[in-house]
C-alpha positions as CSV (number, residue, x, y, z in Angstrom):
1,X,-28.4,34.1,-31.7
2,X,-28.5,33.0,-28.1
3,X,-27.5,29.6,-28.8
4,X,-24.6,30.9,-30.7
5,X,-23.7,32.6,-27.9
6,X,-23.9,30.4,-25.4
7,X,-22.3,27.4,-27.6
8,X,-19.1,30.1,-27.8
9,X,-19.1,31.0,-24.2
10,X,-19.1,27.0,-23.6
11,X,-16.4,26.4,-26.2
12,X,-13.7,29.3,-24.5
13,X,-14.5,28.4,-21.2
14,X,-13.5,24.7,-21.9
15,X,-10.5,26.5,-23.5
16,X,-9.9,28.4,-20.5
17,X,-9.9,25.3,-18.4
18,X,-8.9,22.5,-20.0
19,X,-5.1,23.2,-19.1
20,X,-6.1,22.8,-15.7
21,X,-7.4,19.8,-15.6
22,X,-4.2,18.5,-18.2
23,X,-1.6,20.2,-14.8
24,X,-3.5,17.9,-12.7
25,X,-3.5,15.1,-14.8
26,X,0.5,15.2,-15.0
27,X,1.0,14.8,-11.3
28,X,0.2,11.4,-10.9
29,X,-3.3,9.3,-10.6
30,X,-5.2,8.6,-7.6
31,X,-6.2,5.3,-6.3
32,X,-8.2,4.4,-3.4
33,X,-7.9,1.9,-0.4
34,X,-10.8,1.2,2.3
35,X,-10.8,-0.4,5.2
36,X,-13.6,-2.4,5.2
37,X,-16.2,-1.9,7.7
38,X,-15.9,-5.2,10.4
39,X,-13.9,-7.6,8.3
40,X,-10.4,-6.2,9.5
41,X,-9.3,-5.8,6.0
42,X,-8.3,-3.7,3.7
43,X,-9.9,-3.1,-0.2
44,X,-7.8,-4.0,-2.1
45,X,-5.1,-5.5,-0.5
46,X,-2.4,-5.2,-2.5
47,X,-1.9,-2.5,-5.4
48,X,0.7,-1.2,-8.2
49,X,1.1,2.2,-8.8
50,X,3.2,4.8,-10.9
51,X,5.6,7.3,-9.1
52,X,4.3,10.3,-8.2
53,X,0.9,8.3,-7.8
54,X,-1.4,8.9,-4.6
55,X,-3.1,6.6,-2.7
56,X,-6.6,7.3,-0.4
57,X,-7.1,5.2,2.6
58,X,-10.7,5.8,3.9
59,X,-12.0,4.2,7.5
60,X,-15.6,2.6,6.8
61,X,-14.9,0.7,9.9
62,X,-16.5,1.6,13.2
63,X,-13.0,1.3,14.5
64,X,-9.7,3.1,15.0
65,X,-7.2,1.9,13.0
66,X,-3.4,2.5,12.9
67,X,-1.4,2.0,9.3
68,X,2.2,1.3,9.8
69,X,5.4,0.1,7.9
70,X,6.6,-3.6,8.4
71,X,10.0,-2.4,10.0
72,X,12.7,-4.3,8.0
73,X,10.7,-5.1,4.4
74,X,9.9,-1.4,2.8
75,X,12.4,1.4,1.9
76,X,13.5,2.1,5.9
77,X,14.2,-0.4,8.1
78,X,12.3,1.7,11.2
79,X,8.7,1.0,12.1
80,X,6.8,4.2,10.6
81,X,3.3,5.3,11.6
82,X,1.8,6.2,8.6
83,X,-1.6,7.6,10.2
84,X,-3.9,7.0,13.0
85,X,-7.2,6.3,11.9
86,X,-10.6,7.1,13.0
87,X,-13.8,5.8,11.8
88,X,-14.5,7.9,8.6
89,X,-11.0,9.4,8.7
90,X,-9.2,10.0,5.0
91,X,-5.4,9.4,4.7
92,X,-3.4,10.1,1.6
93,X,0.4,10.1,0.8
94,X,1.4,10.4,-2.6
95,X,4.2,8.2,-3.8
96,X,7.7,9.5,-5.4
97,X,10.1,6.5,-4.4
98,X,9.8,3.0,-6.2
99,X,9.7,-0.2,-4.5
100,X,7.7,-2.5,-2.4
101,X,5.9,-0.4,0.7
102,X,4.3,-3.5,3.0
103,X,2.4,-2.6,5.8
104,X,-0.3,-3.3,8.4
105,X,-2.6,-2.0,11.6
106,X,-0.5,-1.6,14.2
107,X,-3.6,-2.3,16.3
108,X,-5.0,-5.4,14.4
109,X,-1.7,-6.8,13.0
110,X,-3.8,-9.5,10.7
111,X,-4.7,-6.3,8.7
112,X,-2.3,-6.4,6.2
113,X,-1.3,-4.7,2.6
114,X,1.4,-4.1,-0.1
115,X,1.7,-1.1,-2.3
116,X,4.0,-1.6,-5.0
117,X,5.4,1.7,-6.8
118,X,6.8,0.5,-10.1
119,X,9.5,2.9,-12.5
């Protein structure tokens, strides 16, 4: 009888919940970029993503690191300062425009990367 029980308690709770997780799931996927800890560069370099998509940038280096727009080659024309970045600091920004968003460390300009949002 207990396992009955508990097997029913297991199955309406996942009833319960599962529309949660399916909200959650609508608004978009996750993907995650490191910076990776002395090599001045970023993991991966270059990504696509879907609109409404969120990307994670995460600071393994021992440095501070500021992520900026290339002024001129993303959806502004104005340099944009995305986030200053400690060591072990987490940045996020979720996506809603498409295009091509290229950018770099304002700080260690050979640190480069390119997020593409596609339709």
């Amino acid at each position: 009888m207990r396992k009955i029980v508990s097997l029913l308690f297991g199955v309406t709770a996942a009833f319960i919940f599962l529309p949660l997780f399916s909200v959650q799931g609508e608004e978009g996927t996750a993907h995650e970029i490191t910076i990776i800890r002395n090599a001045f560069k970023l993991n991966p370099p270059e990504i696509t993503i879907k609109i409404g998509d969120t990307i994670k940038w995460t600071n393994t280096d021992e440095r501070k690191h500021n992520l900026a727009s290339i002024p001129g080659s993303g959806p502004t024309d104005e340099l944009e300062i995305f986030s200053v970045m400690e060591p072990g600091a987490v940045y996020s920004h979720t996506f809603q425009t498409p295009g091509e968003y290229p950018y770099f460390c304002f700080i260690h300009n050979q640190m480069t990367g390119k997020i593409t949002v596609a339709k």
